[in-house]
N, C-alpha and C positions, 0 to 999 in steps of 0.2 A: 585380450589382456585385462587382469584388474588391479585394481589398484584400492586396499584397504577396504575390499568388499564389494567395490566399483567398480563396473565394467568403464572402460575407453568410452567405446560408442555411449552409455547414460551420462557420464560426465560431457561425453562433448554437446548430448542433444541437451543439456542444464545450462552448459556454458551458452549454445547456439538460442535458448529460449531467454534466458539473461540479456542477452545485445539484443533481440527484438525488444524486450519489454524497455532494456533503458532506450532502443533508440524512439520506440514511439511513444514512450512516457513525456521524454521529452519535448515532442512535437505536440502531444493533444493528451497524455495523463493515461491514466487505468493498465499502465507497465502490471500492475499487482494481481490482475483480474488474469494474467497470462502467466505468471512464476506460481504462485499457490497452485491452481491444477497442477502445472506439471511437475511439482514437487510432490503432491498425494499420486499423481498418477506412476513416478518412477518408484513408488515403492514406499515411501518413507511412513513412518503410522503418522497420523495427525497430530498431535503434538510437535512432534520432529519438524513437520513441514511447518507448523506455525513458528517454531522458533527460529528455522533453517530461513526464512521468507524473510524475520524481522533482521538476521545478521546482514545478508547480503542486501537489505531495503536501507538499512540505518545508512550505510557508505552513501546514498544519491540524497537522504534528506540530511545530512550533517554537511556535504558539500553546499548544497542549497541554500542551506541557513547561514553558513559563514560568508555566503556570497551576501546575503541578502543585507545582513549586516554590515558587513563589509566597505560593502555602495551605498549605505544608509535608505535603504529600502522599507527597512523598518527600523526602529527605535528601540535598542535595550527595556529602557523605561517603558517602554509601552506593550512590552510583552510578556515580562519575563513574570508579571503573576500567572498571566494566561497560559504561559508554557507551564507554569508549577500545574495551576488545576489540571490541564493535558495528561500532564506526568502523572495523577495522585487517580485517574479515572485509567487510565493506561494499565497502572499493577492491578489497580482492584479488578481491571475486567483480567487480566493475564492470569492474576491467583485464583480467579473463577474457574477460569476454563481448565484447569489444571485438575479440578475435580467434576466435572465431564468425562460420564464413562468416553472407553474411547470407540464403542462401538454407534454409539448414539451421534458422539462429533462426527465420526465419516458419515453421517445421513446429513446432519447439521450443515457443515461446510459447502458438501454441494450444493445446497438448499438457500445457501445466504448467498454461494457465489452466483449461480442462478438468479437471484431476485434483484441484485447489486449490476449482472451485464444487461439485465433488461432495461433497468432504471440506467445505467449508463450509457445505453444505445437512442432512449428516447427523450431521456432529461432536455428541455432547453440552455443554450448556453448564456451563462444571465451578460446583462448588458454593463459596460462598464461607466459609469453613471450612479454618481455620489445621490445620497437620495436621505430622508430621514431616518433614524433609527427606532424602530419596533419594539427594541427593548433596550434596556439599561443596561451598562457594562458590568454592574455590578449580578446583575443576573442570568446575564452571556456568562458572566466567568464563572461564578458559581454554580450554574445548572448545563448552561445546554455544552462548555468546552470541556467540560468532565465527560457529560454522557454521550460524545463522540470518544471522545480519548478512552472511554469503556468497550465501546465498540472493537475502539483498531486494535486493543489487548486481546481481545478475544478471536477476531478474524483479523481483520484489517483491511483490505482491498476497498479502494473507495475512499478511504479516509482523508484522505488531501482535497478532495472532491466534494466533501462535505464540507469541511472546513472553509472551505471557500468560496459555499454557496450559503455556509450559514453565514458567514460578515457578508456577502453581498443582502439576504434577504431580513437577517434577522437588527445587520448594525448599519446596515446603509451603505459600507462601500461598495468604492467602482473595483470592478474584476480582478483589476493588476495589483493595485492595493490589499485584497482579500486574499488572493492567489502570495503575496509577498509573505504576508501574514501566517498563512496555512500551513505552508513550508517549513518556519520555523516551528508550530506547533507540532506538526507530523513527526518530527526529528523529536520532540520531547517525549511524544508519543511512543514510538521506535524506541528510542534507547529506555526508556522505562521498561517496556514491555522487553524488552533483550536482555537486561538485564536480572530480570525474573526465570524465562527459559532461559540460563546459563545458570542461573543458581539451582533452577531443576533440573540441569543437565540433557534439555530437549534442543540441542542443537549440534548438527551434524556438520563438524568445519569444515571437513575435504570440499563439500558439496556447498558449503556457502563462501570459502572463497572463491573456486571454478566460478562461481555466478555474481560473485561481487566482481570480477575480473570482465566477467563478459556485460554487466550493467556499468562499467565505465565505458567500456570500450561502444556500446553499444551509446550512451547520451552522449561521448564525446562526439560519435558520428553525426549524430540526430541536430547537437549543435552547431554542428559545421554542414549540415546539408540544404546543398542548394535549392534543389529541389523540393518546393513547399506542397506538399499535399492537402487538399481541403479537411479539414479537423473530422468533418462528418465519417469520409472515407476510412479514418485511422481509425475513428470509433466504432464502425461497421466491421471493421478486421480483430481488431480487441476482440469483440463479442464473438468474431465466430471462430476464434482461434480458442478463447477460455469456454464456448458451450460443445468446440470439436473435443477438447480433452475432456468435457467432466464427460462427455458420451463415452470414449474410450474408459476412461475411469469406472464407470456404473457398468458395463461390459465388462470390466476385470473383476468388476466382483458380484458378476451375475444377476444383476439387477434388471439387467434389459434381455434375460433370457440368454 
């Protein structure tokens, strides 16, 4: 059966890869390293999946952030410049990538998503322990939360990860603190960049609701499960779940022969 171009069985393996990424994003993170393959692998050109990735992402970091808010987790005041630079590195990298042939982005992506699961599977998990700041916030805000927020316009995958390793390494927070922080900027990030591909019209909705559907259904699981799995093992399945699809992926366009 299809459905507006869409097979049943692709919507349901988008939906089915959706609920894994929100349920183990929410356990240990890198949900993103597993929807982008499978979004380039079901077919979509690149651009499509970049934009398709940010609709159905935006829904887990806007809930995030109003959580975090919410419980005062973080502080208006103490963000909301941080979120603008996010925001203002976000379209510049989104309007970039928009002029990227698109035969070049499909080597690209595999290429970043690749170097993004390895550094994911071996990164340490920094410790959560308040410690001095390395640099000034005035040039955390002005340089280094723009030139991630360029990043996630362009790819994204990992972007919460960085964000959270840069206030642990570069501002002194402890983990939870940083990890609080991140969330709201990824959300600035996200809707910036979504914003952008719906004005170029690179986003495929049938396909990013099915998986905005299955990334609630999947983090609501993850936050109500009992069973706590060590962080390393969830990291270990990330990586071989997003390096089993770009394999599939590089095989459908004949690159592995």
């Amino acid at each position: 059966m299809e459905l507006y171009g869409f097979t049943a069985e692709l919507l349901f393996f988008l939906f089915l890869t959706a609920f894994v990424a929100g349920f183990i994003d929410t356990l240990a993170g890198g949900g993103g390293l597993i929807v982008l393959p499978a979004l380039m692998m079901s077919g979509l050109p690149p651009l499509s999946a970049l934009g398709t990735n940010k609709l159905q992402g935006t829904v887990g970091t806007a809930t995030a952030t109003y959580m975090m808010l919410k419980n005062s987790r973080v502080k208006w005041l103490d963000v909301k410049f941080l979120m603008l630079s996010a925001f203002i590195g976000a379209v510049l990298g989104t309007i970039a990538v928009q002029f990227l042939n698109t035969e070049v982005l499909s080597l690209i992506i595999p290429a970043v998503l690749l170097l993004i699961a390895v550094y994911f599977l071996i990164s340490p998990q920094p410790v959560n322990i308040n410690t001095q700041p390395r640099l000034s916030k005035e040039i955390y805000q002005k340089f280094i939360v723009p030139s991630i927020g360029w990043y996630d316009g362009m790819f994204g995958p990992g972007t919460g990860s960085f964000f959270a390793l840069a206030g642990v390494s570069l501002r002194g927070h402890g983990l939870i603190d940083a990890t609080a922080v991140a969330k709201t900027l990824n959300f600035s990030t996200n809707i910036a960049s979504l914003c952008i591909f719906l004005w170029a019209g690179k986003v495929v909705w049938l396909v990013g609701i099915v998986m905005m559907v299955g990334q609630f259904v999947g983090a609501w699981g993850g936050s109500h499960c009992l069973l706590r799995m060590d962080a390393k093992y969830l990291r270990f399945f990330v990586v071989v779940m997003c390096l089993g699809m770009l394999a599939k992926y590089a095989f459908s366009k004949g690159w592995l022969g």
